[in-house]
Wavefront OBJ file of the C-alpha trace (Angstrom):
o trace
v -44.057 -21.849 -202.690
v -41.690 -21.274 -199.673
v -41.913 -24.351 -197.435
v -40.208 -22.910 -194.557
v -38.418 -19.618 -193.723
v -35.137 -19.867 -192.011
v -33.242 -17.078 -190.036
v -29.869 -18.192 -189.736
v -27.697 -15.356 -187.374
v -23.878 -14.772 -187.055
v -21.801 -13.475 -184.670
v -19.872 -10.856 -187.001
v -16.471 -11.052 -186.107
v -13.157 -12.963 -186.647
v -14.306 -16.191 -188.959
v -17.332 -17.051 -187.232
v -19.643 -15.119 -190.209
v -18.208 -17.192 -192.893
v -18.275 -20.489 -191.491
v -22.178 -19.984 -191.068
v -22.554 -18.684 -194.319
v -21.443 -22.075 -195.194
v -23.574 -23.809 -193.322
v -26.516 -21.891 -194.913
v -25.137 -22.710 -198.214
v -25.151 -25.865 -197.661
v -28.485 -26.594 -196.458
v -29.994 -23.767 -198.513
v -28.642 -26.715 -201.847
v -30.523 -29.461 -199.746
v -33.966 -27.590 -199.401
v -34.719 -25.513 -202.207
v -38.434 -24.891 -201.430
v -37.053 -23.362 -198.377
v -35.532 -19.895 -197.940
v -32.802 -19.000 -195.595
v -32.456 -15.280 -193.991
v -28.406 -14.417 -193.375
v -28.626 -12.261 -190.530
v -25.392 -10.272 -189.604
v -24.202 -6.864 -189.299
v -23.684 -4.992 -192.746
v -19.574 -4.923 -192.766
v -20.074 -8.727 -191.817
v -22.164 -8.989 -195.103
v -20.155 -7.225 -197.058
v -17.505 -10.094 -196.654
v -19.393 -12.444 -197.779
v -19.020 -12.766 -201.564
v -22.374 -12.071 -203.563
v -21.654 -14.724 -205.764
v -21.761 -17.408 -203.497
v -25.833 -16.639 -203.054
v -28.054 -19.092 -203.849
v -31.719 -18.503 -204.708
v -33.521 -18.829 -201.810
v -30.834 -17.598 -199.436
v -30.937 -13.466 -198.787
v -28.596 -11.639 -196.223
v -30.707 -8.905 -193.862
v -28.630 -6.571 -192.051
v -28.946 -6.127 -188.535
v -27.362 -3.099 -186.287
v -24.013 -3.186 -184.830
v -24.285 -1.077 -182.402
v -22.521 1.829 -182.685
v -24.821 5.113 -183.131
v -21.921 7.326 -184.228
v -20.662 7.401 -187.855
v -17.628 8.961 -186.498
v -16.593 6.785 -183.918
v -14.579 3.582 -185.338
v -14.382 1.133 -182.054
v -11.742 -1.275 -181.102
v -12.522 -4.828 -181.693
v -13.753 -5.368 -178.048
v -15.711 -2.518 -178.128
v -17.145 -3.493 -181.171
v -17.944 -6.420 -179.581
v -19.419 -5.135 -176.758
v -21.547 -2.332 -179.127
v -22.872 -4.743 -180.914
v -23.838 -7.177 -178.099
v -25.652 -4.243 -176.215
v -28.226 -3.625 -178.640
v -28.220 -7.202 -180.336
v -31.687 -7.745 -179.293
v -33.602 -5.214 -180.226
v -31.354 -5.426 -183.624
v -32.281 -8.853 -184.074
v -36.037 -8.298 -183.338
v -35.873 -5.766 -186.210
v -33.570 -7.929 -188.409
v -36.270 -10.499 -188.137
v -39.473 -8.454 -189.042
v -37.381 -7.064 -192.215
v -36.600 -10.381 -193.166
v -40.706 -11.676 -192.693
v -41.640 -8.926 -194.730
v -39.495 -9.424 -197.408
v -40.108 -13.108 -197.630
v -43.947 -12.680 -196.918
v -44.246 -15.638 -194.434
v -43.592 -15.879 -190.942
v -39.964 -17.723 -189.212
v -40.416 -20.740 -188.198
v -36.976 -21.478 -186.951
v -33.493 -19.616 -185.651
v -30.257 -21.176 -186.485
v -27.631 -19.099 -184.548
v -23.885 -18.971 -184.209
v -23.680 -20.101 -180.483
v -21.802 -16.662 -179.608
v -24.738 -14.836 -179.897
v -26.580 -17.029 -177.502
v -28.547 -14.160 -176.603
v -31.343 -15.225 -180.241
v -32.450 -18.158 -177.773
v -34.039 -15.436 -175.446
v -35.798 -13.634 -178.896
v -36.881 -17.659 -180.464
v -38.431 -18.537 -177.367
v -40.356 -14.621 -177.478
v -41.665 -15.700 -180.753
v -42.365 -19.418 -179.314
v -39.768 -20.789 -182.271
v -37.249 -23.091 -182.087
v -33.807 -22.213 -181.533
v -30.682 -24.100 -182.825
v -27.571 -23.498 -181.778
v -24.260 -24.096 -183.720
v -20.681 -24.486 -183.163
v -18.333 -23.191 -185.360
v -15.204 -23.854 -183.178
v -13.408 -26.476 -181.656
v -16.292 -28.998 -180.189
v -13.646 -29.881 -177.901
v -13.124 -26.338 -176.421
v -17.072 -26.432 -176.179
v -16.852 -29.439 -174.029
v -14.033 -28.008 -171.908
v -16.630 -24.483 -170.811
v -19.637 -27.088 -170.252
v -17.176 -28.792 -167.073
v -16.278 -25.210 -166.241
v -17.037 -25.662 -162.757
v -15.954 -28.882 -162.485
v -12.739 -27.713 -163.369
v -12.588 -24.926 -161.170
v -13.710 -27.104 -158.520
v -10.738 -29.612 -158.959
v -7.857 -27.528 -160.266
v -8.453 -24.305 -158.740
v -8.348 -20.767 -160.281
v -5.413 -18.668 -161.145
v -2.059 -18.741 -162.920
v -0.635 -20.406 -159.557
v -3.146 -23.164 -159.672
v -2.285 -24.170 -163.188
v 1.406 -24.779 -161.821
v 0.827 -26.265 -159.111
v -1.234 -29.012 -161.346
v 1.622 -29.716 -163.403
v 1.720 -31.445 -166.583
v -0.696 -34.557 -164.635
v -3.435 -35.674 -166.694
v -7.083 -34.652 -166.640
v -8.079 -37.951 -165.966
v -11.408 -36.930 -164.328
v -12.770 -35.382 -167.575
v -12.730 -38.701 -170.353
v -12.135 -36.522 -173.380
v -9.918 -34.629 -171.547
v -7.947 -37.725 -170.165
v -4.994 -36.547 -172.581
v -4.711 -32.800 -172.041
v -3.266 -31.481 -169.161
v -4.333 -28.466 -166.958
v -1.742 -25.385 -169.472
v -3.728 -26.960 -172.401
v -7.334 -25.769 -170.954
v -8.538 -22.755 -172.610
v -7.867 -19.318 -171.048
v -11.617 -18.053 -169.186
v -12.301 -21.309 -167.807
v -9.556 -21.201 -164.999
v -6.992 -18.311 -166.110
v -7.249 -14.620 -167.226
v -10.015 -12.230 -166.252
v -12.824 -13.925 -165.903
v -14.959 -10.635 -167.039
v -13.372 -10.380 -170.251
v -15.636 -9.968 -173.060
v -14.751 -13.242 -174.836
v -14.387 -15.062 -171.975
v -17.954 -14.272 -170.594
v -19.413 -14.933 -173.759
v -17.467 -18.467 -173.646
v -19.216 -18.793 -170.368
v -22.483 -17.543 -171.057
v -23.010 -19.522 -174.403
v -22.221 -22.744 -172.678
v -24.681 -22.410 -169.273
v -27.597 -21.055 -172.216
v -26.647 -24.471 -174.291
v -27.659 -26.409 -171.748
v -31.214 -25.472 -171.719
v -31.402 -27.049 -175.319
v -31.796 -30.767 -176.757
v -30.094 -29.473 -180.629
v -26.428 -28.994 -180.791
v -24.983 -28.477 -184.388
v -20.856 -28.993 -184.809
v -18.545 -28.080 -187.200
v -16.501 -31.320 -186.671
v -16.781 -35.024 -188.158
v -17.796 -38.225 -186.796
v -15.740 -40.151 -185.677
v -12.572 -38.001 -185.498
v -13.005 -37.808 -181.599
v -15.404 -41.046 -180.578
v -15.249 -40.131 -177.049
v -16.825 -36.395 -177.358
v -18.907 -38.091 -179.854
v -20.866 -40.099 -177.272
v -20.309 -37.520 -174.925
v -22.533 -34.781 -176.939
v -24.731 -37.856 -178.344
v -25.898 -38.871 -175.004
v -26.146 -34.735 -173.733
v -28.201 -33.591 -176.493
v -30.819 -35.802 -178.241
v -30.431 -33.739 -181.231
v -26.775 -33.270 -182.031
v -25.713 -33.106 -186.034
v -21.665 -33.324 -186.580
v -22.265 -31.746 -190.047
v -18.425 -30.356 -190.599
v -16.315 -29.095 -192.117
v -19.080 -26.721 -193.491
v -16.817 -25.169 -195.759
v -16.206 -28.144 -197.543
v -20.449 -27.940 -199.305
v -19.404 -25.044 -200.318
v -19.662 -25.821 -204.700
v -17.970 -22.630 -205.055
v -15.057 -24.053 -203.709
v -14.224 -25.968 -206.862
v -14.071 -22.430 -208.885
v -10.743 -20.705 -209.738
v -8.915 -19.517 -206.537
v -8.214 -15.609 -206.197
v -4.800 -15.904 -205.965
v -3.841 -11.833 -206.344
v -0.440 -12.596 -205.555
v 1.116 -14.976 -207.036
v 1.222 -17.872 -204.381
v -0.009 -20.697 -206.346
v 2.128 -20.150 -209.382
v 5.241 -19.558 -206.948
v 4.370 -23.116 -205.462
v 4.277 -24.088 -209.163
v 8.059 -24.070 -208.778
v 8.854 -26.366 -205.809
v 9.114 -29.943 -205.129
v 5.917 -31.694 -203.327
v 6.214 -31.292 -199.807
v 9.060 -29.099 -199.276
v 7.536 -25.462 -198.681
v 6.082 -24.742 -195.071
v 2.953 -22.374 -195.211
v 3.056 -19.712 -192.049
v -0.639 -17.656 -191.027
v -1.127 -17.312 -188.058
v -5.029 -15.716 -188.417
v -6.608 -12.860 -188.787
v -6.842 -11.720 -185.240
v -3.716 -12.642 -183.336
v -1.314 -10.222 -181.887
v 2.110 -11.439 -181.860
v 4.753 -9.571 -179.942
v 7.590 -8.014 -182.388
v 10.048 -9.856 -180.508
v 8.682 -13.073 -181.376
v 7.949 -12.331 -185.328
v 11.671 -11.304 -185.041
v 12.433 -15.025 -183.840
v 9.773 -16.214 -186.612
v 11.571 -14.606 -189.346
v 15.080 -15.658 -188.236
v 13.584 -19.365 -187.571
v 12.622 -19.730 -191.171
v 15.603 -18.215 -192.536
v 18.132 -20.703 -190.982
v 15.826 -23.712 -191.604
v 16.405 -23.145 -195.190
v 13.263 -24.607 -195.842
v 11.432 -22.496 -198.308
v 8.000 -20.718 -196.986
v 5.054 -18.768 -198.518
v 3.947 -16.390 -195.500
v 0.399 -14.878 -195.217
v 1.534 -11.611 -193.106
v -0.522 -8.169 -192.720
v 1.267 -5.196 -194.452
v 1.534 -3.513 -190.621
v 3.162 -6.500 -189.573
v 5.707 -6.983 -191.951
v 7.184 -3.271 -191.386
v 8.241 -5.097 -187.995
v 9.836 -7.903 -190.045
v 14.667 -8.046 -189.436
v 16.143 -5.414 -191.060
v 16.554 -6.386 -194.613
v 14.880 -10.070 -193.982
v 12.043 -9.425 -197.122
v 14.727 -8.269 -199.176
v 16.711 -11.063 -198.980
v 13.931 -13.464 -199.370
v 12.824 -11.914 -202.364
v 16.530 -12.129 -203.607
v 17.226 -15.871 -203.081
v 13.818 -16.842 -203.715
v 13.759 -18.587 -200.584
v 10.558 -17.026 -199.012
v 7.195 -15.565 -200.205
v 5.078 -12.554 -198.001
v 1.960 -11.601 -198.536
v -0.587 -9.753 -197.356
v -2.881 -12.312 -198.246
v -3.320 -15.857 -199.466
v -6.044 -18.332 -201.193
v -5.392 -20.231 -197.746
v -7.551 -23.309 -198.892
v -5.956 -23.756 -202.232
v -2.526 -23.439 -200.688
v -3.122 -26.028 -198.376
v -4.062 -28.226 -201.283
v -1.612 -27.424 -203.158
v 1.008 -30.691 -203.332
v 4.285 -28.398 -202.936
v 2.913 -27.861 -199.479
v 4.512 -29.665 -196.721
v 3.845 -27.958 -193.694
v 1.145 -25.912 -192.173
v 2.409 -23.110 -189.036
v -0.448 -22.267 -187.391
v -1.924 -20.615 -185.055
v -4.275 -24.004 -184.534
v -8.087 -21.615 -185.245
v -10.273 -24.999 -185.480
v -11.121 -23.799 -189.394
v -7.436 -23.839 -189.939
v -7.188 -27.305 -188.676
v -10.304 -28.416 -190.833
v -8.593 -27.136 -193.521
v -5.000 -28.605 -192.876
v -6.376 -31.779 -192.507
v -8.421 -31.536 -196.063
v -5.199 -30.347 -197.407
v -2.992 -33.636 -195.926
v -0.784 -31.273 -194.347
v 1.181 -31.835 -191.061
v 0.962 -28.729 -188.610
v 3.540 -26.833 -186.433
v 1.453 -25.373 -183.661
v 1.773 -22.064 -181.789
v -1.598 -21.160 -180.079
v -2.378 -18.000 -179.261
v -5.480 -17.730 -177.270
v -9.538 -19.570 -177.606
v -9.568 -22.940 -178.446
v -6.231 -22.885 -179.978
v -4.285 -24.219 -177.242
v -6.588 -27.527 -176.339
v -6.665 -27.432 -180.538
v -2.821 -27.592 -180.785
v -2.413 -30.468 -177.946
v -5.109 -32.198 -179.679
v -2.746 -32.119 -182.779
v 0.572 -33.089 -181.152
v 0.077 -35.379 -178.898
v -3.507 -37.104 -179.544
v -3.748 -37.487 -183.156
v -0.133 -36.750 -183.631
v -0.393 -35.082 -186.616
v 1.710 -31.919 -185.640
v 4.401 -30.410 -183.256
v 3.731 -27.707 -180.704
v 6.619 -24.943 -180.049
v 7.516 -24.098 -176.632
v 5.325 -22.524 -173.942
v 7.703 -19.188 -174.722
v 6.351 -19.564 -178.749
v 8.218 -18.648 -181.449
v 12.318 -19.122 -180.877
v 14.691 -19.117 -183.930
v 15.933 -22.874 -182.493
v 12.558 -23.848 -182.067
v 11.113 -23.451 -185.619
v 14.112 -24.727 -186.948
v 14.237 -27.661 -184.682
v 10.484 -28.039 -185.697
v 11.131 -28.059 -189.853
v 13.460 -31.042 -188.900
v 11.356 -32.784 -187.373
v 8.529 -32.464 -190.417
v 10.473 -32.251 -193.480
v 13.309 -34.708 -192.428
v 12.914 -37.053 -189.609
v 10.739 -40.362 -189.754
v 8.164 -38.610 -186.812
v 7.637 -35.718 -189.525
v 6.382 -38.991 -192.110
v 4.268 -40.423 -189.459
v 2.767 -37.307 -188.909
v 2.081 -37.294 -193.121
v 0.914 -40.578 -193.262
v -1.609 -39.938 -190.170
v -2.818 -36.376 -191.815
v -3.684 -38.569 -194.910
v -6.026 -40.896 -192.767
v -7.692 -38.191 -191.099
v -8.033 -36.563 -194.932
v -9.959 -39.535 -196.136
v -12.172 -39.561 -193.145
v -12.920 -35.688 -193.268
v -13.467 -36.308 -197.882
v -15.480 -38.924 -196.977
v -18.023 -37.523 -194.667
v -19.321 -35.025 -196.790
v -19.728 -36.939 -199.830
v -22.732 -39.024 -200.663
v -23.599 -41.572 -198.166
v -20.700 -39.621 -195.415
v -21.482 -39.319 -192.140
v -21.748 -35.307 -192.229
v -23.793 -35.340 -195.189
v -26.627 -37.408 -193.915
v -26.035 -35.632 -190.616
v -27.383 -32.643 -192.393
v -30.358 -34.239 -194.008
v -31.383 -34.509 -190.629
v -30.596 -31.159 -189.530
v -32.599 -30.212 -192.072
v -35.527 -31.922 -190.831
v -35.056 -31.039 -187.692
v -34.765 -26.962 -188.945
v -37.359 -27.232 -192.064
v -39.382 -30.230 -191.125
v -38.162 -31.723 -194.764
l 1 2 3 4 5 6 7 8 9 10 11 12 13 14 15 16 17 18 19 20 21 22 23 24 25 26 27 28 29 30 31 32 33 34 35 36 37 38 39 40 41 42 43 44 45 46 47 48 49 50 51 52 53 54 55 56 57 58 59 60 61 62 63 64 65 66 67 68 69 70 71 72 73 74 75 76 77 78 79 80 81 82 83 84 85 86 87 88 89 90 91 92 93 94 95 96 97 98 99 100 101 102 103 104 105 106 107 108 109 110 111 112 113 114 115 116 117 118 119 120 121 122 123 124 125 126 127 128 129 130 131 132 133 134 135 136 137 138 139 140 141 142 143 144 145 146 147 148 149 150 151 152 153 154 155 156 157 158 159 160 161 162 163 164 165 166 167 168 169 170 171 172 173 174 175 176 177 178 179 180 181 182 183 184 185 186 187 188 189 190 191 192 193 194 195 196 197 198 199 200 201 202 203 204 205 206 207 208 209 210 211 212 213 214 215 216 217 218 219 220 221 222 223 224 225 226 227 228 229 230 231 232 233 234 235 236 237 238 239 240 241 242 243 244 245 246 247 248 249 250 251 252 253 254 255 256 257 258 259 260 261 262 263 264 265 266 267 268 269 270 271 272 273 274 275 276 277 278 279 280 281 282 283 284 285 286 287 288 289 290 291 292 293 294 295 296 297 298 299 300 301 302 303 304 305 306 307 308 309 310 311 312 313 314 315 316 317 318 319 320 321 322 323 324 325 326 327 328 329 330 331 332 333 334 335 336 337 338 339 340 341 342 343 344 345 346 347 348 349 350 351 352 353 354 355 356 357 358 359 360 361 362 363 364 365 366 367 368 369 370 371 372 373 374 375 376 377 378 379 380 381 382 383 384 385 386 387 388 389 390 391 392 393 394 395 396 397 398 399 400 401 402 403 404 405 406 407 408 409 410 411 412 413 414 415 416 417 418 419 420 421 422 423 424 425 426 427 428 429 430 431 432 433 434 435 436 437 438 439 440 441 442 443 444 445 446 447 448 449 450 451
């Protein structure tokens, strides 16, 4: 008999889907007498590998928004599609899944991006909980948005005239300075899709006492208390991915990567992604390209098909010739972070690529992009000190190779090792039996199932 039934909805786009799924998984293996609905649109599902299901977990489809078969939006007008009719999709989503389940929800779990499910849980007089799948940092940095404003000012012009000073009147901000603060807050069009729903989710967040994070206690004790003493209910339960069982099955590893590692010393080959979403300008993916070349550091580089027709003249050919460097269009990224031949990670600083850098004990070289990958990277470089940020210009052939020095060869780059490790043992630690994350999610679970 079904104790409780569970609707747990993503936001369908970039990584957001998958890190919930994990999340489901996870406390789907904790409370097998209750069943867990994976709401999301059906491309979103699709993703999401059918034999990772559990038992009691099912995915329901849910509308995204576009009415035409014919029409294939952009990614913000996807975005903006599906967050038009979300609603009324999730309203149906919901009855599908009570139907199918025979019992009634008793509880929404919800990607915080779609902060619009609070409006439908409090319809059906439910409780909603919201999670974070991102950077609890970044999260902290939208809920002083005003405060910000208020003392910096708004605008590009603001930001320099700030300087690189300190924002000492935010405590777990007291180390970042005013370039680091994520663009929507203070910078860029403020009516920007992803910006607004930045906003949006953080002003809804505050009308609720549960908070779940995809982070670990103790890795930042200032937020900790910060988010302790703001919500009665918060659960650090992170890195979701890492309840995943399925993660200790055979990699898919179509091309090769983990047998071409096979061949190289341990901690000698850098690792380059930069994300799924990311747009970086050819110019700079030029620089990139002639960076790792002259570094002579050998790399295995996760890099679209599209993108690598933009690639030097003759650069793959030459890498393929010496051996020196390995493209792809894709990569087991987890297993390649684990992997021992693995020295260094360049990335674009997504929080689930940091999670997973620090499982994998590697050191990062940082070149944010946009999100909370640019309070992410400073966070790396200069608090924990476990990576080193390029230049505000990004990618420049000196740079990268001025970066690989400083990892692979100088005593900094060993620090940086040794302090990746610690943070490693922390992050193993948490989710195994008796860790901090672990019994943070028993309690989730009582808090969601009332087990």
């Amino acid at each position: 008999m079904t104790q409780s039934h569970v609707a747990v909805v993503a936001f369908p786009f970039s990584s957001h889907a998958g890190a919930l799924f994990s999340l489901a998984r996870a406390m789907s293996s904790l409370a097998p007498s209750s069943h867990f609905s994976f709401l999301s649109t059906k491309q979103s599902l699709a993703s999401l590998s059918s034999q990772q299901l559990l038992s009691n977990i099912s995915l329901v489809p849910i509308s995204d928004g576009v009415t035409s078969p014919d029409h294939v939006p952009s990614h913000i007008e996807a975005i903006e599609l599906f967050l038009k009719s979300f609603k009324d999709s999730l309203r149906e989503g919901l009855k599908a899944a009570e139907l199918a389940q025979g019992c009634k929800v008793r509880c929404i779990v919800s990607d915080l991006f779609v902060w619009l499910t609070a409006d439908v849980a409090d319809e059906m007089a439910i409780k909603w909980v919201p999670v974070r799948t991102g950077a609890p940092l970044d999260l902290y940095a939208r809920l002083h948005a005003d405060l910000i404003r208020e003392v910096i000012g708004v605008g590009d012009e603001a930001i320099r005239s700030y300087g690189d000073k300190l924002l000492s009147f935010l405590p777990c901000l007291s180390s970042h300075r005013a370039i680091d603060i994520p663009k929507g807050i203070n910078t860029g069009d403020l009516n920007f899709i992803y910006y607004m729903i930045c906003d949006r989710m953080a002003r809804r967040l505050l009308d609720s006492d549960v908070l779940v994070s995809n982070t670990i206690q103790g890795l930042d004790p200032i937020l900790d208390s910060y988010f302790q003493d703001k919500f009665p209910n918060y659960f650090p339960v992170g890195p979701f991915y890492l309840f995943n069982s399925s993660q200790n099955e055979p990699p898919n590893d179509t091309y090769g990567c983990l047998s071409w590692l096979d061949q190289h010393d341990q901690a000698t080959v850098a690792y380059v992604s930069l994300g799924t979403i990311a747009f970086i300008l050819p110019s700079e993916l030029a620089s990139l390209a002639k960076g790792l070349e002259a570094s002579n550091v050998p790399f295995l580089w996760s890099l679209k098909e599209e993108a690598q027709n933009l690639l030097p003249s003759g650069f793959i050919d030459r890498m393929n010739e010496t051996g020196k460097g390995k493209i792809v269009p894709w990569t087991p990224q987890i297993s390649v972070l684990k992997h021992p031949a693995v020295g260094a990670f360049v990335s674009h600083c997504g929080w689930n690529s940091v999670l997973e850098s620090i499982v994998g004990g590697v050191p990062l070289v940082c070149r944010p992009f946009f999100g909370d990958q640019t309070i992410n990277a400073r966070s790396i470089s200069f608090v924990w000190k476990f990576g080193v940020s390029m230049d505000e210009e990004g990618f420049t052939q000196k740079g990268v190779v001025r970066a690989f020095d400083v990892v692979f060869n100088r005593e900094e780059g060993e620090k940086m090792r040794n302090k990746v490790h610690e943070l490693q043992e922390m992050v193993i630690a948490s989710v195994g039996e008796n860790g901090s994350s672990r019994e943070n999610l028993k309690r989730l679970l009582k808090n969601v199932c009332g087990c």
